[in-house]
TORDO-300553 format. One record per residue (C-alpha): residue in one letter; x negated, z negated, y. Coordinates in steps of 0.05 Angstrom, whole numbers, padded with zeros to 5 digits, always signed. Layout:
<nodes>
aXZY ...
</nodes>
This chain:
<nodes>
x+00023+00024-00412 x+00046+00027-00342 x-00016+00045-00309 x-00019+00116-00354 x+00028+00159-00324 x-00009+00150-00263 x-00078+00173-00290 x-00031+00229-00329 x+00002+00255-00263 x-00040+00299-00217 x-00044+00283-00133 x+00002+00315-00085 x-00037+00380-00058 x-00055+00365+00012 x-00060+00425+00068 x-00117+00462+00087 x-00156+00428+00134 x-00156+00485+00191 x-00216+00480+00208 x-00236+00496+00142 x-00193+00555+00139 x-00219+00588+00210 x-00293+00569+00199 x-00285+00617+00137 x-00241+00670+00176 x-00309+00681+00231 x-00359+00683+00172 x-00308+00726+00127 x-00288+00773+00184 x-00378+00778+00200 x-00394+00799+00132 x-00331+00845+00118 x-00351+00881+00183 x-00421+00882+00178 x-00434+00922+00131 x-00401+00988+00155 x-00431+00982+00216 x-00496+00970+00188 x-00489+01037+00150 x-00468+01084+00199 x-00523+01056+00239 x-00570+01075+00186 x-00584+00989+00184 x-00573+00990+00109 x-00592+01034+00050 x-00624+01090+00089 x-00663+01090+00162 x-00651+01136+00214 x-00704+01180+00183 x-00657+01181+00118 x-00714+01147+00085 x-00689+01089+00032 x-00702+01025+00059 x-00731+00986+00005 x-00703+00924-00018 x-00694+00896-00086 x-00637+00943-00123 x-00690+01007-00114 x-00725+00970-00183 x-00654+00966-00217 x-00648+01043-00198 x-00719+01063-00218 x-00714+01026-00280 x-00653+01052-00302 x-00677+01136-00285 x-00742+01114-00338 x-00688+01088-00395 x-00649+01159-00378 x-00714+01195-00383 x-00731+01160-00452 x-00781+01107-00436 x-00751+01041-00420 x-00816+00998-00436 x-00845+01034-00378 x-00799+00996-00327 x-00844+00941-00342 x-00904+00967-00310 x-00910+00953-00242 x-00949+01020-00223 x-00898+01061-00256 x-00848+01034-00235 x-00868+01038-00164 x-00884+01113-00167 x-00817+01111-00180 x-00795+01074-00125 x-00839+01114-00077 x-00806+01178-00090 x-00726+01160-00093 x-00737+01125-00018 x-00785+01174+00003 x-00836+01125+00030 x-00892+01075+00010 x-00878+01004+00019 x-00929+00938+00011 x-00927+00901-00048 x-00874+00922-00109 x-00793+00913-00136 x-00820+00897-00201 x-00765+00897-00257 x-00784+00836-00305 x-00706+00828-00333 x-00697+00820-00401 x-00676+00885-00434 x-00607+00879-00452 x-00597+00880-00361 x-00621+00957-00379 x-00549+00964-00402 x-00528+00955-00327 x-00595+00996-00288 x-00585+01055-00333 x-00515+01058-00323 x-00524+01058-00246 x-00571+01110-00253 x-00537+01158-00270 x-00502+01155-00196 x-00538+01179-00137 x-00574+01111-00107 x-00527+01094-00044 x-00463+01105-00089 x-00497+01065-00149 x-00526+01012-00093 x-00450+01004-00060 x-00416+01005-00131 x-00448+00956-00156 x-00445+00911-00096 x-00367+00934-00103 x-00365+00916-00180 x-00397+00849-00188 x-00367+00823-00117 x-00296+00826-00163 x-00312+00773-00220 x-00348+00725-00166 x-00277+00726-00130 x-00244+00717-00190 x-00281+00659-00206 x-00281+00623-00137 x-00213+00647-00130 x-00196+00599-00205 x-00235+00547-00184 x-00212+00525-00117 x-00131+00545-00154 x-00106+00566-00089 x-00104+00640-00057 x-00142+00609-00002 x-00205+00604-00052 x-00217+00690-00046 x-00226+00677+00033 x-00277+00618+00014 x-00310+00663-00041 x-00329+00724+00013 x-00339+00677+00072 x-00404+00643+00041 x-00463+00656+00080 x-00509+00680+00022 x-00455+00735+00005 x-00491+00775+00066 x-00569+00760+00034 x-00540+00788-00040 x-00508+00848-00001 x-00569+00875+00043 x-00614+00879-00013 x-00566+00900-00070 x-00576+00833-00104 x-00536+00809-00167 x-00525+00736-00140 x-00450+00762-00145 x-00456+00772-00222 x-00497+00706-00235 x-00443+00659-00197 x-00391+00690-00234 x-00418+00672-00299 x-00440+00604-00282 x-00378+00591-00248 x-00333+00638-00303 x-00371+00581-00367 x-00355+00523-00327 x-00285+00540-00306 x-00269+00568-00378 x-00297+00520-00408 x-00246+00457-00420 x-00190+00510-00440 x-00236+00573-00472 x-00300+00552-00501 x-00309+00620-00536 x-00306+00654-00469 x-00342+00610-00439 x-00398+00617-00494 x-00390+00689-00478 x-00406+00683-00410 x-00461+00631-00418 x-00493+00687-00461 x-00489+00739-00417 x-00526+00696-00368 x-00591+00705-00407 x-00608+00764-00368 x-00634+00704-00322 x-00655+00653-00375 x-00674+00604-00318 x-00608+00597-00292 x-00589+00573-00369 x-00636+00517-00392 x-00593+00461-00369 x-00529+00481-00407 x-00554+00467-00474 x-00562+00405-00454 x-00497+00385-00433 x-00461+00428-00485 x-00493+00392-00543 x-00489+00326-00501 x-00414+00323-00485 x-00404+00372-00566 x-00392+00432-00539 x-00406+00461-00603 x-00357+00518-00601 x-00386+00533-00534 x-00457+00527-00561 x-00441+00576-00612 x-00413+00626-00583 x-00468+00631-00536 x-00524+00636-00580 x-00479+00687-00618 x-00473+00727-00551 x-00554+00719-00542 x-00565+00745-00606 x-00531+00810-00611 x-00555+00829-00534 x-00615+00823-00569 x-00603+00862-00620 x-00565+00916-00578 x-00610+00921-00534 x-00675+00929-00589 x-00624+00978-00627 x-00619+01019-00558 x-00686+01017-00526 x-00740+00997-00579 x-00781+00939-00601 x-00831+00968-00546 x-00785+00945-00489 x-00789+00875-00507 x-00858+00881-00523 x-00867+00904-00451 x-00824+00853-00417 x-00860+00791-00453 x-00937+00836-00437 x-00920+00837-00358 x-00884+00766-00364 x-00950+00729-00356 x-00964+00774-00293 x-00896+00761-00256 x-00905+00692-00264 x-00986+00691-00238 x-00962+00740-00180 x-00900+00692-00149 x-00906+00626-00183 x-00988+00623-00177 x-01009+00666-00126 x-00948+00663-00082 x-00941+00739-00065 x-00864+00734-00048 x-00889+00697-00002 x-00873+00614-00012 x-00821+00624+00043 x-00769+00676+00014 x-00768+00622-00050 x-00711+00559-00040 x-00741+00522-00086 x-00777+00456-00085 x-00837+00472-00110 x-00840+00530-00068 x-00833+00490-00016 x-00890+00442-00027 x-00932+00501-00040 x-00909+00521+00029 x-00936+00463+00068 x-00997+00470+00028 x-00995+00423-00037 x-01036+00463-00094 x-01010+00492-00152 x-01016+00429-00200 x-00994+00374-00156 x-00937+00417-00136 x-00919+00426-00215 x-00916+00364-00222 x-00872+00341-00175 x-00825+00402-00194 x-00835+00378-00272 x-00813+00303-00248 x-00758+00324-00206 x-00732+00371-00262 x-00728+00324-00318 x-00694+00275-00260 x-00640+00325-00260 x-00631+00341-00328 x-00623+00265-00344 x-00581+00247-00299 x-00537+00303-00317 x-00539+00285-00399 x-00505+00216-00378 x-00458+00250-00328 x-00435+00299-00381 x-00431+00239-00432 x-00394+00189-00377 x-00320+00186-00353 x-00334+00228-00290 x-00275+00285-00282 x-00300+00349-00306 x-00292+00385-00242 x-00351+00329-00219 x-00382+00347-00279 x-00385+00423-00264 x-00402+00424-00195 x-00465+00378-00207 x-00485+00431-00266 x-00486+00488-00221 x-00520+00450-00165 x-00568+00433-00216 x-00581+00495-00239 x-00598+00517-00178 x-00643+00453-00163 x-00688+00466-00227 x-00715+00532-00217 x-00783+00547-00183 x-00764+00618-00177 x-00698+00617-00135 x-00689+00676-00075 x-00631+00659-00029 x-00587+00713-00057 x-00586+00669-00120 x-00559+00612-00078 x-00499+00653-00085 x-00486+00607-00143 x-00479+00551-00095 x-00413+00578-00086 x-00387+00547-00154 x-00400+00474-00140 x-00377+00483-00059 x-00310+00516-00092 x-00303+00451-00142 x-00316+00409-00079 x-00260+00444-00034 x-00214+00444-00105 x-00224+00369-00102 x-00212+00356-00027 x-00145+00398-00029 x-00121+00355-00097 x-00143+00287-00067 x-00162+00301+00013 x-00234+00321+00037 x-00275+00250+00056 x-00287+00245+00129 x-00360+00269+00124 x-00354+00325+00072 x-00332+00391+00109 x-00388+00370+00160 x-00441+00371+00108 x-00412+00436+00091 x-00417+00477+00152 x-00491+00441+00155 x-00506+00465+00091 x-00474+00538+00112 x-00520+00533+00171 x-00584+00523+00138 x-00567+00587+00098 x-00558+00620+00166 x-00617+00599+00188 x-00651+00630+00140 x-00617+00701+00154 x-00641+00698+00219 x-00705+00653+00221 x-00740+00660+00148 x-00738+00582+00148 x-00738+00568+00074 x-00675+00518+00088 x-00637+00531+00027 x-00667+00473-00019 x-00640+00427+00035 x-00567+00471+00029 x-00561+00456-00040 x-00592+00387-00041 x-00535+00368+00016 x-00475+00403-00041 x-00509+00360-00103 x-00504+00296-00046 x-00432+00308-00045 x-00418+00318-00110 x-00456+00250-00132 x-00422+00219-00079 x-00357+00235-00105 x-00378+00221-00181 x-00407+00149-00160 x-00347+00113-00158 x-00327+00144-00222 x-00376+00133-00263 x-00355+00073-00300 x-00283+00079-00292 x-00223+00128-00335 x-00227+00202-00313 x-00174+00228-00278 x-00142+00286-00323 x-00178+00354-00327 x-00146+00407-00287 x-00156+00474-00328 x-00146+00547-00322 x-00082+00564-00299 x-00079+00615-00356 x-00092+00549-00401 
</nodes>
């Protein structure tokens, strides 16, 4: 009876390390200033020629002009779509931006197309950048957490190619930080994360493992009427089209390796990349996934703190997919912001804002190098958050902190 008040009453905040704090001031104040400068120097969005330079948000563009002009389906196909392409930036570029979303993520392309491209390509950089801050900005509980949230190094990868790494951390991080206190919105936002089903296959998992079930639900309510809106809106042909040219995506990066291997953070990417065929590589991936996923299941079903609990998750769900670009190691931002939420409840370990800034690094060396170094980013985040879970994992949790809204 003595001993519960103390597992009931939370730790005295500590201070922000300040190191910590100006670390994220340089990258914050390089990112915030980049950008501008980048487009009056005709870096970004258009050349000096006043060409489009192409990068990946000219296939959210093109595909939403074909829903406006009646055919959806034909976003699918990759000539079409880069006809397209072609003729909004005004020159021919190698290889394709091939749209292979799921159709409901027409909703968002057709909106933006109905904007002229830069204005569509800045708004939506604008629009999703706001729920990603929210999130991180929850998460870590603090003010401090928005300066954390832009300072991330793969906030600059998302933003030069018009990415939506912003809108896939915000619903990773938006379940998992809703989810002790608002399981129905976190359901919500779970669902709306099937416009990239591979960032979704582990929460299932640890929904039904730790009974979730109002979570559960509400996500597969949320998946179904997409669905439905989206067949209602753009046809039975769309989907038809999107599960045709599935095959092909997956032949064309996953097989073939046209990205090319080094532009994927992924492990088996990287084995391909040091020249391990197709199968061996599989396997490895296959044995390292299920690795994940189990240890996971008995996390979720232990005595580890949630916050542990939801920063592994999100490191995991980054760790399982073979197709993983390092503007969708934006999501590493959730389990970082559970990390830096933890050190400023309970003080940061001596060796964990080190193996931050080298994980930061490695993302920076990719900006500037095209090393793929962003498996061993995230692989260094899931090492801190198992180191912080180990000692718990057989003892009482410590209580869950929840939204403050909660």
């Amino acid at each position: 009876m003595t001993a519960a008040p103390a597992l009931m009453t939370p730790p005295a905040d500590h201070a922000i390390p300040p190191a910590l704090v100006n670390v994220c001031f340089v990258l914050f104040t390089l990112n915030a200033v980049f950008f501008p400068i980048a487009w009056f120097s005709h870096w970004w969005i258009y050349n000096p020629e006043g060409q489009g330079i192409p990068t990946d948000f000219i296939n959210v563009w093109a595909a939403g002009m074909l829903v406006r002009d009646g055919t959806p389906a034909l976003a699918y196909d990759w000539e079409i779509q880069k006809e397209i392409e072609v003729a909004l930036l005004g020159q021919d570029f190698t290889g394709y931006f091939a749209w292979h979303y799921p159709p409901p993520f027409l909703f968002v392309a057709s909106l933006l197309a109905h904007f002229p491209y830069a204005a569509a390509f800045i708004g939506w950089m604008a629009v999703s950048l706001v729920p990603y801050l929210a999130v991180v900005r929850g998460i870590v509980g603090r003010p401090f957490g928005l300066l954390l949230a832009f300072a991330c190094p793969m906030v600059f990868s998302n933003m030069l190619v018009g990415q939506n790494g912003f809108l896939t951390a915000a619903l990773i991080g938006g379940t998992l930080y809703l989810l002790p206190a608002r399981p129905m919105l976190a359901g919500i936002c779970l669902g709306l994360l099937s416009y990239k089903p591979q960032y979704g296959v582990l929460f299932p998992l640890v929904l039904i493992a730790a009974g979730h079930w109002r979570a559960f639900t509400s996500a597969a309510v949320t998946v179904i009427v997409l669905a439905l809106a989206s067949t209602l809106a753009f046809g039975v042909d769309a989907w038809k089209a999107f599960f045709h040219w599935l095959p092909t995506m997956s032949q064309t990066f996953l097989s073939e390796g046209r990205a090319p291997w080094w532009k994927l953070q992924s492990l088996y990417a990287m084995l391909r990349l040091f020249g391990v065929t197709e199968q061996p590589a599989w396997a490895v991936h296959w044995v390292f996934t299920a690795s994940i996923a189990t240890t996971l299941v008995l996390m979720w079903r232990s005595r580890v703190p949630y916050t542990l609990k939801a920063a592994a998750l999100a490191a995991g769900t980054l760790l399982i997919t073979p197709y993983l670009f390092m503007y969708d190691v934006m999501v590493l931002a959730i389990p970082v912001a559970f990390l830096v939420r933890i050190g400023l409840r309970t003080g940061f370990r001596p060796y964990e804002l080190p193996a931050l800034a080298v994980a930061g690094a490695l993302v920076i060396t990719f900006i500037f190098t095209g090393i793929p170094a962003g498996l061993g980013a995230t692989l260094i985040v899931a090492g801190l958050v198992l180191g912080r879970a180990g000692p718990w994992w057989r003892r009482e949790p410590s209580p869950v902190v929840a939204p403050a809204g909660a």
